[in-house]
C-alpha positions in Angstrom: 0.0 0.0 0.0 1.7 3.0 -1.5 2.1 6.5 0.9 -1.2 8.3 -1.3 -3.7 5.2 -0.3 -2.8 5.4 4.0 -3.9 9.3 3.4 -6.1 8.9 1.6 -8.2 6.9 4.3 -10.4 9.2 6.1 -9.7 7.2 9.5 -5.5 7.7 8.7 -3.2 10.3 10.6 -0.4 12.0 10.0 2.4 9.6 11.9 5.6 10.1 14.0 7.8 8.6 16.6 5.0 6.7 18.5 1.8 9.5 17.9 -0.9 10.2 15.7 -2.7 13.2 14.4 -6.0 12.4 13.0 -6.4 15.2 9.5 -8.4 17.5 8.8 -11.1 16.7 5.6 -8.2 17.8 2.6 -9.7 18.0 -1.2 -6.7 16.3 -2.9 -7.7 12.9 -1.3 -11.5 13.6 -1.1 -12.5 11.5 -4.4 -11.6 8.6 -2.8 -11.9 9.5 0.8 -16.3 10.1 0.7 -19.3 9.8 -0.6 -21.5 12.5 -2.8 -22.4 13.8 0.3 -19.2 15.7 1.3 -20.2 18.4 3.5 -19.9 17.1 7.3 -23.1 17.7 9.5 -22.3 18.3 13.0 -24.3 19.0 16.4 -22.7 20.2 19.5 -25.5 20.7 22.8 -24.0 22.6 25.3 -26.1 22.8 29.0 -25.4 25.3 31.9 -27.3 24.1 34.9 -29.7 25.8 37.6 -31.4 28.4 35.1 -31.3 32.1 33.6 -32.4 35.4 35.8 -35.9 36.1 35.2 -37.0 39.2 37.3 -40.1 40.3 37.3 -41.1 43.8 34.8 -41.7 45.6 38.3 -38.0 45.0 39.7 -35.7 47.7 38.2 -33.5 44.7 37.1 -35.6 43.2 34.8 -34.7 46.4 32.0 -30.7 44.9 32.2 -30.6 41.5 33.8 -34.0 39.2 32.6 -32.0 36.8 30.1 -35.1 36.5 27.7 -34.8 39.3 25.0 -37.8 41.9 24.4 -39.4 42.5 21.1 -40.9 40.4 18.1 -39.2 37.5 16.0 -36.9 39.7 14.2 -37.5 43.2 15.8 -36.0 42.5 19.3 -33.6 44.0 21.9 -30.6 41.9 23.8 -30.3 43.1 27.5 -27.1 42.6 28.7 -27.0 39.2 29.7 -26.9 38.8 25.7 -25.6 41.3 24.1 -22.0 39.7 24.0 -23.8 37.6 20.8 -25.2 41.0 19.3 -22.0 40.8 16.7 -23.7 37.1 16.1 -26.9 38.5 16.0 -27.5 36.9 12.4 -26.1 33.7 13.2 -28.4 33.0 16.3 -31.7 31.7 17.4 -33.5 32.3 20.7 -35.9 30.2 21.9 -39.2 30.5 24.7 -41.9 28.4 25.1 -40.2 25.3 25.1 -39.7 22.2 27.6 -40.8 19.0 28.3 -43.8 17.8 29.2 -43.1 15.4 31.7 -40.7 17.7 33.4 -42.6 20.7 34.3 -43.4 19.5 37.9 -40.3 18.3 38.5 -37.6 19.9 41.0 -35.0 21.2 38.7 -32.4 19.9 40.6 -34.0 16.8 39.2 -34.0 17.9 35.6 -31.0 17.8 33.8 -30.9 13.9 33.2 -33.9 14.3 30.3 -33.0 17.5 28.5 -31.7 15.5 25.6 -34.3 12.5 26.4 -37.3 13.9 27.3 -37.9 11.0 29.1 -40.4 10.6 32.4 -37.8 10.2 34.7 -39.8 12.1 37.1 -38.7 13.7 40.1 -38.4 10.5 42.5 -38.9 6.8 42.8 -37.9 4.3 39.5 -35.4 5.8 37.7 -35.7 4.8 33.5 -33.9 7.0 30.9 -33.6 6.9 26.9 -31.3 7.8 24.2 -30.1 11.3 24.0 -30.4 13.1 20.7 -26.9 13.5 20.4 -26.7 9.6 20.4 -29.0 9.4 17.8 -27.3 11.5 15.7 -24.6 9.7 17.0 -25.6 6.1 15.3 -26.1 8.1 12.4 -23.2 10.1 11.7 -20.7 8.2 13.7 -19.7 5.7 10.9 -17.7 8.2 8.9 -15.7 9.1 11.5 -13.2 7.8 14.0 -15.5 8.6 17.4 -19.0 8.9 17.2 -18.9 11.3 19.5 -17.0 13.4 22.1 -18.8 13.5 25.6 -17.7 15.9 28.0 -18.1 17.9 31.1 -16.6 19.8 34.2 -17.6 17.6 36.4 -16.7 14.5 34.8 -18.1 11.0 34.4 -21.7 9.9 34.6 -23.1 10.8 38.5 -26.4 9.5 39.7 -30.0 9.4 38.7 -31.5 12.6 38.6 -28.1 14.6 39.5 -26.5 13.1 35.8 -22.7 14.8 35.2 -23.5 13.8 31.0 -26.1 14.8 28.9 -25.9 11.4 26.8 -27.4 8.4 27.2 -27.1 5.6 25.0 -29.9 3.2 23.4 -30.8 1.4 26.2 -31.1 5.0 28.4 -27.3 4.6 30.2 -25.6 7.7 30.8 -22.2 7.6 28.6 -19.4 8.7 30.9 -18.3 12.1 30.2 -14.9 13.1 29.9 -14.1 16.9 32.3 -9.7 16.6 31.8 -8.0 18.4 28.8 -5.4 16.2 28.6 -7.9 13.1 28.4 -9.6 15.0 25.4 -7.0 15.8 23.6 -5.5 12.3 23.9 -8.2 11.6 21.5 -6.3 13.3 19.1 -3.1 12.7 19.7 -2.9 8.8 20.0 0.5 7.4 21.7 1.5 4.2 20.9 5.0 2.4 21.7 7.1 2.1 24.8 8.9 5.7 24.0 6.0 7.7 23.2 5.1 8.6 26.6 8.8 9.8 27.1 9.6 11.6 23.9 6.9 13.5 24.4 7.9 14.6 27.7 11.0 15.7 26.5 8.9 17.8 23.9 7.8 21.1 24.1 4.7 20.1 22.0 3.6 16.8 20.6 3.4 18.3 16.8 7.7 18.7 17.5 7.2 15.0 16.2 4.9 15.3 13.2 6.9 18.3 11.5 9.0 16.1 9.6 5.9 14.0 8.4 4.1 17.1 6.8 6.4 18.7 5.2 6.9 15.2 2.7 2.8 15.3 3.2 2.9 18.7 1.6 4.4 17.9 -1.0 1.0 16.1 -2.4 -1.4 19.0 -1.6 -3.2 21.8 -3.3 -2.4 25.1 -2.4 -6.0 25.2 -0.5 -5.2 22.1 1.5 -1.7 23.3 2.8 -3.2 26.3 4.0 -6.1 24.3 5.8 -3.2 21.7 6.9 -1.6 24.8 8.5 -4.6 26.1 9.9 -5.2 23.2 11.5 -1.7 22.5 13.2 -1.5 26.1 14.4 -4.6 25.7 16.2 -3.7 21.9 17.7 -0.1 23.2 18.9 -2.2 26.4 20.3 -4.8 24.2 21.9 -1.6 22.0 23.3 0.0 25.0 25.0 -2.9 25.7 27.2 -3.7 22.4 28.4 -1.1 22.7 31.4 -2.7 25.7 32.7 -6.1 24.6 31.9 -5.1 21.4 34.2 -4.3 23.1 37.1 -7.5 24.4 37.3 -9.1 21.1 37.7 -6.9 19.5 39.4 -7.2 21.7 42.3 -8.8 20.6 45.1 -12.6 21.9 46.2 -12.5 23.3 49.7 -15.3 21.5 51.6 -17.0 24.9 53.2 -20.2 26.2 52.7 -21.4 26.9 49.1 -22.0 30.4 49.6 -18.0 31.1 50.3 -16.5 28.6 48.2 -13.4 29.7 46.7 -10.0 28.3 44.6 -6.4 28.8 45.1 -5.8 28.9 41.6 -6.7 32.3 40.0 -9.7 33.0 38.1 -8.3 33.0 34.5 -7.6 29.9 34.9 -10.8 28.9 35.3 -11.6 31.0 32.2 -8.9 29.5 30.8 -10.3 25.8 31.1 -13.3 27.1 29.8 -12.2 28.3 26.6 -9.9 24.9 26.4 -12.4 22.6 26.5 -14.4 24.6 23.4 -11.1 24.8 21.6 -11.3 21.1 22.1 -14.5 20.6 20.3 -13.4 23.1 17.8 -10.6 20.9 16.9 -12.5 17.7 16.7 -15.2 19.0 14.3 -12.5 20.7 12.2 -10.1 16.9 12.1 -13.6 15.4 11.2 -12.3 12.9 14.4 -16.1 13.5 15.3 -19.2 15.2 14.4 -21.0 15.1 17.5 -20.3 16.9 20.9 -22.2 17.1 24.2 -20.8 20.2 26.9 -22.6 19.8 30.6 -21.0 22.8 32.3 -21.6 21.6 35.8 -24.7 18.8 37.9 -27.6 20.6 39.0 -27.5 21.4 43.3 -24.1 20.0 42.9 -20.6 21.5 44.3 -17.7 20.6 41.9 -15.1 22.3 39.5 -18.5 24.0 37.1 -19.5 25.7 41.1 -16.0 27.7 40.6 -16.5 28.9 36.7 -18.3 31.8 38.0 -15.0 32.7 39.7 -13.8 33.8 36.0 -15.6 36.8 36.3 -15.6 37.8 39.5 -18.0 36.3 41.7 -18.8 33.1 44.0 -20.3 29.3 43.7 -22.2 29.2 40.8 -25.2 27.3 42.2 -25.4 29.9 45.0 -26.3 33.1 42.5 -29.5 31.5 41.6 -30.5 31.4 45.8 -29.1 34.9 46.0 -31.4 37.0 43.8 -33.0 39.2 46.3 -29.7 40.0 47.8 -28.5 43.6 46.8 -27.2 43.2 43.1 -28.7 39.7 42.9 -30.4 39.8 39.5 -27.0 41.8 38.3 -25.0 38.5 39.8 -26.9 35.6 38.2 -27.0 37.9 34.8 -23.2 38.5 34.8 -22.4 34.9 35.1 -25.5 33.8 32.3 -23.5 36.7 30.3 -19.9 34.8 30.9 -21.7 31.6 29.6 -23.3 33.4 26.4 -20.0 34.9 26.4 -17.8 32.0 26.2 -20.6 30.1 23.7 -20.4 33.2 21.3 -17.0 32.8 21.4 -16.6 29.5 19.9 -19.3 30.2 17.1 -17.0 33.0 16.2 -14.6 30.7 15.9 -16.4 28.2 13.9 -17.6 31.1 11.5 -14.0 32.4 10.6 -12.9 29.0 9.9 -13.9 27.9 5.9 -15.4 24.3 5.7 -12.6 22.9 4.4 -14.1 21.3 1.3 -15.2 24.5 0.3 -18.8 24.4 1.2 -19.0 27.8 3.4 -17.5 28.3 6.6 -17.5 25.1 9.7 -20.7 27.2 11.4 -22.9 26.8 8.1 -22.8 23.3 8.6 -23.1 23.3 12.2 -25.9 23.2 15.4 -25.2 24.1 18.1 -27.2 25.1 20.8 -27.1 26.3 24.6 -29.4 25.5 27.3 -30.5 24.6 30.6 -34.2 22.7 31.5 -34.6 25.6 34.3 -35.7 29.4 33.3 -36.5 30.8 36.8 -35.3 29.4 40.5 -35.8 25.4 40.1 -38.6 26.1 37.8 -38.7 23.2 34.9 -40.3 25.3 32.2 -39.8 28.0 29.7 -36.3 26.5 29.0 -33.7 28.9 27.9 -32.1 27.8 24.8 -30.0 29.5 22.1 -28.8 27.8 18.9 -26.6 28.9 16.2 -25.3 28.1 12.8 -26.5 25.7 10.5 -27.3 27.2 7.4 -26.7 24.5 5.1 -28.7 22.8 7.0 -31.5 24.7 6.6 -31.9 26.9 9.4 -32.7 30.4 9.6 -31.4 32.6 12.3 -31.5 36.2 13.8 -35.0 35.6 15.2 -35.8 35.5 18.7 -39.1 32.8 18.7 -41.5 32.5 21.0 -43.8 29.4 21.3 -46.9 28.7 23.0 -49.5 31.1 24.5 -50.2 33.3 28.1 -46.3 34.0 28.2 -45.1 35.9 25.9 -43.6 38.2 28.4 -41.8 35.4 30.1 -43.4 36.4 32.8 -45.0 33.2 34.7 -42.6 31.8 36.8 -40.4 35.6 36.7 -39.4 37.0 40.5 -39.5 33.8 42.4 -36.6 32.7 44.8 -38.8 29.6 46.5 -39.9 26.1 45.6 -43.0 27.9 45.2 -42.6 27.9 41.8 -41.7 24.5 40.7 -44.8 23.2 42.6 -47.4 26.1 41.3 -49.7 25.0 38.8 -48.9 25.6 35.1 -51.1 28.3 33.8 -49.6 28.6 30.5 -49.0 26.7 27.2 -45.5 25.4 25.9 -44.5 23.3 23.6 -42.7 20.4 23.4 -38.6 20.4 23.4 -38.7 17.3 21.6 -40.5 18.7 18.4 -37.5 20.9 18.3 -35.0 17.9 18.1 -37.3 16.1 15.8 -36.4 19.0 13.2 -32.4 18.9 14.2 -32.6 15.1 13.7 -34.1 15.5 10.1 -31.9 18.4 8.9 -29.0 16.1 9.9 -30.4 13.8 8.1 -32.0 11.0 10.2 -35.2 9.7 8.9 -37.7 10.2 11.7 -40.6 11.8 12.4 -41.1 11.2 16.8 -38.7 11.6 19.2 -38.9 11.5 23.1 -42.8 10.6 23.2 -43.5 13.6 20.5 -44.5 13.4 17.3 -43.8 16.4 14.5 -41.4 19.0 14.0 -41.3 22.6 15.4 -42.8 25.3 12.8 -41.1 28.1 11.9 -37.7 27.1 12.8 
């Protein structure tokens, strides 16, 4: 088997001295390397738990802090929890009037387990999941590239029923195990194999030190697009690389055990920005090696203490989980906003980044082919309704964006449920209409071409998306 026929395996790397670098999509090799359907379709879910500040019209907050935009479908104003995506503002969709069904009477630190399900996992006794929609997509896509998909979050691994650290659950309802460490991500790129790997690359000062060699003969072969995509793509691998030790420290430092409400970290708050922005680059880098075309992000377990409680640290302020009790305090609303703007933030970030990279077979740029979204299956304090949700890219695939799109009827405001810092709300009795989250993932899950018309108990897809 001659040097052209290894590369020009999709499931190949670029090879040196014990690792492996899977490649990005390149057009020299593509006859051979796909199908008629070149154009990857990818999803990436990303979920912040414990909800959005919602206060009510009559608290002077709600002008600058209530997450939920004002205005019509296209005619509509960003407060500042959102106005970080106004430069996005064409590339993005926000969504009200959506959640599930069997979830609006349940505790929403009981919630998080069926935001990609929509199962009736209720809020207590038998516990029975189903498949995420990022595993369906999953068995779909997942036979064209080398993972089906890339599960992560801060916490790490799969937790318990009804306080889940992963958003995916396989066919038979299983949480996968998510992955929280750089390193252990970006392993998955960079495979070591033989006794001296492990040392050599110790020795390095970056894994790609070993791969230099290999391109430059790979070059040779390319077209003058492809080298520059080659190059694209090593510049952001080696700059992904460099930040992985800092990134580390941050979650590797150990969680005092104190009270919630004065948690803190030795390590310094960039860091744990830092981490942040890793662990995106890291998905960023999968899509773009076509090592996967699926990604789920849980940014922390709902009423659960753990590295995701210390990401508010970033910008300034305490445990996560504790904003959301503390929004009657003195600059509550202003609090929980600030840290729901540090997560649009850091979301808006990465769409950037996916829009001002080309697809590399030519086809637009990585976020025309792209959904991904940003949610959490709590609006107000515990409250399992009105879900927050923003979504972006994925024009190609048929999606419209730069509409703020409100479903249902009797809340158009956002209003029901707004102000409350009690249970009171979770166990109140739903005086509105929503509509059902699934109908939402029924029209993801045909747009990325899986033939189905019902997904978790719901029928149809969502109109006007």
């Amino acid at each position: 088997m001659n040097d052209k026929s290894l590369i020009m395996s999709r499931r190949m790397f670029l090879r040196g001295t014990g690792l492996a670098l899977a490649l990005p999509w390149l057009e020299t090799f593509a006859a051979s390397s796909r199908g008629k359907d070149e154009t990857p379709r990818r999803f990436l879910s990303v979920y912040h738990p414990d909800g959005v500040g919602l206060p009510l019209k009559s608290d002077p907050a709600w002008k600058d802090w209530s997450w939920f935009p004002r205005g019509n479908e296209k005619d509509f104003e960003l407060t500042k929890v959102l106005e970080v995506l106004e430069t996005l503002r064409s590339e993005v969709t926000i969504y009200s009037g959506l959640s599930h069904p069997a979830a609006r009477n349940v505790h929403g630190h009981s919630n998080a387990d069926q935001y990609l399900t929509g199962a009736p996992i209720g809020g207590q006794g038998p516990y029975k999941n189903t498949i995420s929609v990022d595993q369906v997509i999953a068995e779909h896509a997942g036979e064209f590239t080398r993972h089906a998909s890339l599960v992560m979050s801060t916490n790490g691994g799969v937790g318990g029923p009804r306080g889940a650290q992963t958003q995916s659950f396989n066919r038979e309802g299983r949480p996968v195990p998510a992955m929280n460490k750089p390193k252990q991500i970006f392993d998955l790129l960079f495979v070591t194999s033989g006794k001296d790997a492990a040392a050599r690359l110790a020795r390095s000062k970056s894994a790609l030190d070993f791969l230099i060699a290999n391109t430059r003969s790979l070059e040779r072969q390319l077209s003058n697009h492809d080298q520059q995509t080659l190059s694209q793509y090593l510049d952001a691998v080696r700059d992904t690389e460099l930040k992985l030790e800092k990134a580390q420290k941050w979650i590797n430092t150990p969680i005092p055990q104190v009270d919630t409400r004065n948690l803190h970290l030795d390590a310094e708050p960039k860091e744990a920005r830092l981490y942040f922005q890793t662990m995106y680059e890291l998905v960023y880098l999968a899509f773009l090696s076509d090592s996967t075309r699926v990604a789920t992000f849980q940014l922390g377990r709902e009423n659960g203490e753990g590295p995701h409680d210390l990401l508010s640290l970033a910008v300034g302020l305490g445990g996560a989980h504790g904003l959301t009790h503390a929004v009657k305090n003195p600059g509550g609303w202003q609090n929980l906003g600030t840290y729901n703007r540090y997560q649009a933030e850091e979301f808006g970030r990465f769409v950037q980044k996916l829009k001002d990279t080309p697809e590399p077979n030519g086809r637009g740029n990585m976020l025309d082919n792209t959904f991904a979204m940003h949610g959490s299956a709590s609006s107000s304090f515990h409250l399992s309704r009105n879900y927050p949700i923003i979504s972006a890219g994925g024009k190609n695939l048929g999606f419209t964006n730069g509409r703020y799109l409100k479903f249902g009827k009797g809340n158009e405001d956002n209003q029901a449920g707004a102000g409350i810092a009690s249970d009171a709300g979770w166990t109140s009795k739903m005086e509105v209409e929503e509509l059902p989250l699934s109908k939402l993932f029924v029209t993801v899950l045909q747009r990325l071409g899986v033939e189905t018309d019902s997904f978790g108990g719901e029928s149809g897809t969502l109109t006007k998306v």
